[in-house]
C-alpha positions as CSV (number, residue, x, y, z in Angstrom):
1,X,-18.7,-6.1,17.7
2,X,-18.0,-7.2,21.5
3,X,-17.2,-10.9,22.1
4,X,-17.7,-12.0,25.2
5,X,-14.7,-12.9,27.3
6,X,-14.1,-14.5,30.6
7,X,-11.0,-14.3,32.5
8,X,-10.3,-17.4,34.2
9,X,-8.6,-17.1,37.9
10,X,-5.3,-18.4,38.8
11,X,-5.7,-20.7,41.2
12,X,-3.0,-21.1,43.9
13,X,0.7,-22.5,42.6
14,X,0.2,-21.5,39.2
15,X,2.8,-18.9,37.5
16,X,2.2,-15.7,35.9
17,X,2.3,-17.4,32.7
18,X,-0.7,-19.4,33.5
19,X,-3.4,-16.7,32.7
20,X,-6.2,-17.7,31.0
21,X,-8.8,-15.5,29.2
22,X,-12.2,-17.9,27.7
23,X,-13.8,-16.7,24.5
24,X,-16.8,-17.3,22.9
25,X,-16.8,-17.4,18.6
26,X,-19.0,-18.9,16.5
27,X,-18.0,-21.5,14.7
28,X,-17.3,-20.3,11.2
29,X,-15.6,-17.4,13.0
30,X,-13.2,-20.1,14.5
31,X,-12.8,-22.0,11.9
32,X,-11.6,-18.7,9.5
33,X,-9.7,-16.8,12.1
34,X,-7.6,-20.1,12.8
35,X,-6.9,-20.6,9.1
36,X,-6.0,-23.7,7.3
37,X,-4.6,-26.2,9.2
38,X,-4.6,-23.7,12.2
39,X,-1.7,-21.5,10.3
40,X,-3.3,-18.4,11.2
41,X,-3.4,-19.1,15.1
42,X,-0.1,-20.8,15.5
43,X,1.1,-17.3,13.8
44,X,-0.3,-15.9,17.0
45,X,0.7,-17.9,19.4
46,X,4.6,-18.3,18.3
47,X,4.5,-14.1,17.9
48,X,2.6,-13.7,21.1
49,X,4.2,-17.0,23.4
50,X,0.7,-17.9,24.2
51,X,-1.4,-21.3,24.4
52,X,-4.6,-21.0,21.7
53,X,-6.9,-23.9,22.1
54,X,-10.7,-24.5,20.8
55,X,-12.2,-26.2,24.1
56,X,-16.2,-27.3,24.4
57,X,-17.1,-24.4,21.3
58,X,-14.7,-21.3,22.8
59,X,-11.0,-20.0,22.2
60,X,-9.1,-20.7,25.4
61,X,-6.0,-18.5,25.3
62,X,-3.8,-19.3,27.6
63,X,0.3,-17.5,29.0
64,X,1.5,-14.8,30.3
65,X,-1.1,-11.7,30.9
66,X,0.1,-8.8,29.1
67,X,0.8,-11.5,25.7
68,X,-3.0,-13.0,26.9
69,X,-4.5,-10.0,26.7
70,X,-2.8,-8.4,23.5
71,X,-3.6,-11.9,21.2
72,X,-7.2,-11.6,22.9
73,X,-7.4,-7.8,21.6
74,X,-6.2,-9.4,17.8
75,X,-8.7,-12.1,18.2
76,X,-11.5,-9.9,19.0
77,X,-10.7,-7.4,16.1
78,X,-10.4,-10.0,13.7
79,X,-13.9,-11.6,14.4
80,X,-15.4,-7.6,14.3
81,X,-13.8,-8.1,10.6
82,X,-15.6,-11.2,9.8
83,X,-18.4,-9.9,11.7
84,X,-19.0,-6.9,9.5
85,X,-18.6,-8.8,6.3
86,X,-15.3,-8.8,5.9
87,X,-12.6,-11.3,5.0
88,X,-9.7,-12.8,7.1
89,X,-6.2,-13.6,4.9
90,X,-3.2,-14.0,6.0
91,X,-2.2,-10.3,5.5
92,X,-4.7,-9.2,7.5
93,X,-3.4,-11.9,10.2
94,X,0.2,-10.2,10.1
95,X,-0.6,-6.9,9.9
96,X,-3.2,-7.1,12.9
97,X,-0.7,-9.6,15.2
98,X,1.9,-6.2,14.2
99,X,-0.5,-3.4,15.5
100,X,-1.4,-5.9,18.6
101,X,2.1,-5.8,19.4
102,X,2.3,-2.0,19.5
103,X,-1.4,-2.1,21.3
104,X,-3.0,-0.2,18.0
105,X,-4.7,-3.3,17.3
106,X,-8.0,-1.2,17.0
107,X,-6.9,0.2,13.8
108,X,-7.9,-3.0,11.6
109,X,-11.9,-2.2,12.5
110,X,-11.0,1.8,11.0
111,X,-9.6,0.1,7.8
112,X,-12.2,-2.8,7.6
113,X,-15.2,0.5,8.0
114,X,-13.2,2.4,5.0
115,X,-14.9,0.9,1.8
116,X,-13.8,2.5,-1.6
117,X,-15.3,0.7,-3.4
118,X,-16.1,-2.6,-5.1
119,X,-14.8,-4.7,-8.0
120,X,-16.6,-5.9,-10.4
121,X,-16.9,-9.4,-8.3
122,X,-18.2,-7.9,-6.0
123,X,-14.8,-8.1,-3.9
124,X,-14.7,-4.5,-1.3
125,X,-11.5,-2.4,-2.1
126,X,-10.3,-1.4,1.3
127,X,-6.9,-0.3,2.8
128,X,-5.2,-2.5,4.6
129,X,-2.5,-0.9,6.7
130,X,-2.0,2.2,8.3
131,X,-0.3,3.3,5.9
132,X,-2.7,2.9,3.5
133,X,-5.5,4.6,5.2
134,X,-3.5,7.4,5.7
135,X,-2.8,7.7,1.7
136,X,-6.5,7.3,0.9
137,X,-7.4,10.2,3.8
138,X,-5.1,12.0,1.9
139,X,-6.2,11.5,-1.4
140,X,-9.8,12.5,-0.6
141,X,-8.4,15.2,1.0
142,X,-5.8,17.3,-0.8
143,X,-5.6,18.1,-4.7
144,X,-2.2,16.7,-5.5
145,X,-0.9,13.6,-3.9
146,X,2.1,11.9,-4.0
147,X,2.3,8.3,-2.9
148,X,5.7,7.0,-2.7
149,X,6.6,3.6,-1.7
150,X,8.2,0.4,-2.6
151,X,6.4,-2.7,-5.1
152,X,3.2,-4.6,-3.5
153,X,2.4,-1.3,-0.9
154,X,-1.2,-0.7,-3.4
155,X,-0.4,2.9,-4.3
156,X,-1.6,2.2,-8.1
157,X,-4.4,-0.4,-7.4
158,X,-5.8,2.0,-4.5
159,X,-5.8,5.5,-6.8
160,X,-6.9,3.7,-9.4
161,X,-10.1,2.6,-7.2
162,X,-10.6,6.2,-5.6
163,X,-10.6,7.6,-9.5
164,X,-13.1,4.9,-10.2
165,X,-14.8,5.9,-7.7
166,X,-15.1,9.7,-8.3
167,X,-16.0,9.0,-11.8
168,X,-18.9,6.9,-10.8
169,X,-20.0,9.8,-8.6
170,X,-20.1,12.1,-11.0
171,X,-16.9,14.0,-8.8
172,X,-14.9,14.3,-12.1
173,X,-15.4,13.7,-15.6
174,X,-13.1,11.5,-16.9
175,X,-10.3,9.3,-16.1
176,X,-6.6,9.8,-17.0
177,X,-4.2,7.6,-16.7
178,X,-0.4,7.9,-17.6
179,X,3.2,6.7,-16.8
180,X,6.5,7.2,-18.9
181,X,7.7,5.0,-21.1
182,X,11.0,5.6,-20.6
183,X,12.0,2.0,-19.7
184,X,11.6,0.8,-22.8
185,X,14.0,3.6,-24.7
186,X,15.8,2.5,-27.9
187,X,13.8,-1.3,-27.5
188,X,10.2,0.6,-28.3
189,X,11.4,0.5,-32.2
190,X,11.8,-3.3,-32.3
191,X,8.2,-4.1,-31.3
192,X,5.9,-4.4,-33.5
193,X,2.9,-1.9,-34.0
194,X,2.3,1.8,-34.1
195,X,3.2,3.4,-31.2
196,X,0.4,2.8,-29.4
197,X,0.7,-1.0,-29.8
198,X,4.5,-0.1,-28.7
199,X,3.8,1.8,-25.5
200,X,1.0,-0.5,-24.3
201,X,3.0,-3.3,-22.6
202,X,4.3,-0.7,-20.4
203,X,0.8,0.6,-20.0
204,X,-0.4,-3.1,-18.5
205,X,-0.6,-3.0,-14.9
206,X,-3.1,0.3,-14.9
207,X,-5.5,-1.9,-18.1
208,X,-5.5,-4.8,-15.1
209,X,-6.6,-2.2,-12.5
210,X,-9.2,-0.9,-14.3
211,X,-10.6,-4.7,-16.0
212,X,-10.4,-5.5,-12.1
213,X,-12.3,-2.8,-10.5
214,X,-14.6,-1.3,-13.6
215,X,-14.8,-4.5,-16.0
216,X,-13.5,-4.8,-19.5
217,X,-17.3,-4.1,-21.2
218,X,-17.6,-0.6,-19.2
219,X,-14.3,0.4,-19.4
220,X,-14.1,-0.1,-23.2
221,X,-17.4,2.0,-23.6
222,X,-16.2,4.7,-21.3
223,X,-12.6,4.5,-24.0
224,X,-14.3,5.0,-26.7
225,X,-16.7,8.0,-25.5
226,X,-13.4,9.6,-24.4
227,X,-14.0,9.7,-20.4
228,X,-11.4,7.0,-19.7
229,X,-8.1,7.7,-20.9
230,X,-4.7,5.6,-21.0
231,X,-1.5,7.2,-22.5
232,X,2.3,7.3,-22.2
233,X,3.4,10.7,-20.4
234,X,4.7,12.3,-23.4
235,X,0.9,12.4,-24.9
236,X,0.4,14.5,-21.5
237,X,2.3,17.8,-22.9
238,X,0.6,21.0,-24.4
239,X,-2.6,19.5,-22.7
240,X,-4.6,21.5,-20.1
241,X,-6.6,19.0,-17.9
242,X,-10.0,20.1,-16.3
243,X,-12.6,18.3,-14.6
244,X,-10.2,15.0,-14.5
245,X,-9.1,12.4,-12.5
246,X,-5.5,12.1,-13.0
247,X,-3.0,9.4,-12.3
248,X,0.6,9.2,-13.3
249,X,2.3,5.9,-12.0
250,X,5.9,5.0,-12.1
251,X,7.2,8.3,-11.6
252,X,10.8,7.6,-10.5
253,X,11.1,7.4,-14.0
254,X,10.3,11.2,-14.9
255,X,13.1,13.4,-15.7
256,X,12.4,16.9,-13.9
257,X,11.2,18.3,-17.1
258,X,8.9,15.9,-17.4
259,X,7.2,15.7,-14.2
260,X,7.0,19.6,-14.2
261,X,5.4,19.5,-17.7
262,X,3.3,17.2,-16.3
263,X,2.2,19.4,-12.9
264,X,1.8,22.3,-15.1
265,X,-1.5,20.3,-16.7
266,X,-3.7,20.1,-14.2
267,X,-6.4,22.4,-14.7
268,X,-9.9,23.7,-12.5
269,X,-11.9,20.5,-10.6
270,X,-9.3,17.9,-11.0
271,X,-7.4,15.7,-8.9
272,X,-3.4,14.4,-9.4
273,X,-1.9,11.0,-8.3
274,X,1.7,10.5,-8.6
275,X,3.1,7.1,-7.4
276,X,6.4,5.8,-7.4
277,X,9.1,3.8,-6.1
278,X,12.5,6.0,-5.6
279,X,14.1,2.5,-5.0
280,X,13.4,1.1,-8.9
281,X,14.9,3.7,-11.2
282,X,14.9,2.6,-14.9
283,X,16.9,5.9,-15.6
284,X,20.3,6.1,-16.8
285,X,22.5,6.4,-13.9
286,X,23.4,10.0,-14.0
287,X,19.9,11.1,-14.6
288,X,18.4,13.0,-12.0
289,X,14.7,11.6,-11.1
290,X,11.8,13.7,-11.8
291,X,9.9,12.4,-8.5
292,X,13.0,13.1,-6.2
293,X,13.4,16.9,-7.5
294,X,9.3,17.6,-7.0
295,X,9.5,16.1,-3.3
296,X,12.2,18.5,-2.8
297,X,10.5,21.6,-4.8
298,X,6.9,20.7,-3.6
299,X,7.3,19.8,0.1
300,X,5.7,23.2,1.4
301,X,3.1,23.8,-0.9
302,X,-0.4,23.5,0.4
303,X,-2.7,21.5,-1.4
304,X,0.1,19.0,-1.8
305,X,0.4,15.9,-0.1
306,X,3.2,13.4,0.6
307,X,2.7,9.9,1.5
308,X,5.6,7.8,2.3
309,X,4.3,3.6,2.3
310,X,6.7,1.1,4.0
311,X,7.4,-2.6,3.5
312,X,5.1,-2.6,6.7
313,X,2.4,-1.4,3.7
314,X,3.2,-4.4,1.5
315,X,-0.2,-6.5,0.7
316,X,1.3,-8.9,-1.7
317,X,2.6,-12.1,-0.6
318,X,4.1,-12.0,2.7
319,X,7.5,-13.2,1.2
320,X,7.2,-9.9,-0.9
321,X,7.0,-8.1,2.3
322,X,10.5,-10.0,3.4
323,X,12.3,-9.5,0.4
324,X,11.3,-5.5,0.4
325,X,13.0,-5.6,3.9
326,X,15.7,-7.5,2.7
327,X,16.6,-4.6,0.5
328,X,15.9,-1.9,2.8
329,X,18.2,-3.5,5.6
330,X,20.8,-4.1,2.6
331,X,20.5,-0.4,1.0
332,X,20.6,1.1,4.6
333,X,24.0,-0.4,5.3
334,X,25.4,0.4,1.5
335,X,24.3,3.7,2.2
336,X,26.0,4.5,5.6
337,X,29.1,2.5,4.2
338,X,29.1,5.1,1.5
339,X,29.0,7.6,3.7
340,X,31.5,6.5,5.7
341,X,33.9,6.2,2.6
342,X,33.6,10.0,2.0
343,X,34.1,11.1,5.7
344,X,37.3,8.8,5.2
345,X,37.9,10.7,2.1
346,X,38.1,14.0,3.4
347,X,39.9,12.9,6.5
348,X,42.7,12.0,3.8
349,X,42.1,15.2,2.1
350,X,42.4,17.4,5.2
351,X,45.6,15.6,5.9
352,X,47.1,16.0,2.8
353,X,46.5,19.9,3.1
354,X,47.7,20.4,6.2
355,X,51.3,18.6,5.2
């Protein structure tokens, strides 16, 4: 969708950052791309240094040309969004006054065209970010993929929807669904229940997907014919898996043996999932993580897909996305402390010898 512009002239004694560029939006446009209480737009102009005013019906942008033209290209992209059906928040604000800022503004209308599919309110399930378009490309594309990334980045949510979708197509036959319950350890003995009841708390976020995107009434009737499935990994062994959909979630918290048992199931006309965040380890501290040895082992193979998602990737809360920065900035600095500690280390050492 093309919005006409109009770039007004600078007239004679006005600086560079006097540029002007005139558009015209309709008015429910305007009012959701400006947000409540104009939060959206000042967003834009304090990233961008630029004047955004609504003048006689049209967006008058106003500062210095390059920024002009940039929070004009974010503007435009975000009414294609609206124009196509789709919905402005204020993660899709950030994440397209980000790409503007890097002049890949275009890639909101590629996301915004991607459809997975829809929940059952009706709501589209798209990706987002970047990120998360490559991950889905991926996913549709390769037979094992591995989506690693920190909390918030939609690696569960966004398998879960592509399974859902595949299912509904008639691509696979059944769902699986999985993740360890190692977390829970000794504790699982002082709930109460069988072990089913036990392992089910641990088993919550993928039941929310699914209620989300499928509904409870169809997903219950698809458990109890058998086609969806939801179990704790260790129900996984001495099963092989054909014609499935497979997703195993939290997988930082596989040991090796595990997570090879668990590769070793796949079987003719499925597909394999595996999501986890290599930063939230429930393992005991000298246990060696299931999902760090199979990106080592795995890297090569073809077939097999690696996705790395970012807190750039994060479509939670936008104070989600600061905090997963937070940690990054903090771990990065641990870690080249660390290192530092052991150069200094040897340095001792090698002194030591030599004497």
């Amino acid at each position: 969708m093309r919005i006409p512009g109009k770039r007004m002239k600078m007239e004679k004694g006005m600086s560079k950052n006097d540029f002007s560029v005139r558009l015209d939006l309709s008015a429910e446009h305007m009012q959701k791309i400006f947000g409540m209480r104009d939060a959206y737009v000042r967003k834009l102009e304090r990233d961008f240094g630029v004047s955004v005013v609504d003048r006689n019906g049209s967006v008058v942008i106003t500062g210095a040309e390059d920024m002009v033209q940039k929070a004009e290209s974010v503007l435009r992209e975000l009414s294609g969004v609206l124009g196509r059906g789709g919905e402005i928040e204020e993660q899709s604000v950030d994440y397209a006054i980000a790409m503007g800022k890097e002049e890949q503004e275009n890639v909101l209308s590629q996301m915004d065209a991607d459809c997975i599919c829809h929940t059952v309110n009706g709501k589209p399930v798209k990706p987002k970010t970047l990120g998360q378009k490559t991950y889905v490309d991926a996913i549709r594309k390769n037979m094992v993929v591995f989506g690693i990334g920190p909390a918030g980045t939609g690696k569960t949510y966004l398998a879960m929807a592509m399974a859902i979708t595949a299912f509904k197509n008639d691509e696979v036959g059944r769902i699986i669904l999985t993740r360890p319950a190692i977390e829970a350890g000794e504790k699982l003995g002082f709930l109460p229940g069988d072990l089913q009841s036990k392992v089910d708390p641990y088993l919550r976020p993928l039941y929310d997907a699914l209620y989300q995107i499928m509904g409870a009434e169809s997903f219950l009737k698809n458990t109890e014919k058998g086609l969806i499935e939801v179990a704790p990994l260790a129900y996984m062994r001495g099963r092989t898996l054909d014609n499935a959909y497979i997703i195993l979630d939290e997988a930082q918290n596989t040991t090796p043996a595990q997570m090879k048992m668990f590769l070793t199931r796949i079987g003719f006309g499925s597909k394999v999932v595996i999501t986890g965040d290599v930063t939230q380890k429930d393992l005991p501290p000298d246990a060696v993580s299931g999902l760090d040895v199979a990106v080592r082992v795995l890297k090569n193979l073809e077939g097999i897909s690696f996705c790395s998602l970012t807190s750039r990737d994060v479509v939670r809360h936008p104070l989600v996305q600061q905090i997963v920065k937070a940690y990054e900035g903090y771990e990065a600095k641990e870690s080249a402390r660390s290192r530092e500690r052991g150069r200094s280390r040897e340095r001792t050492a090698q002194r030591h010898v030599r004497r």
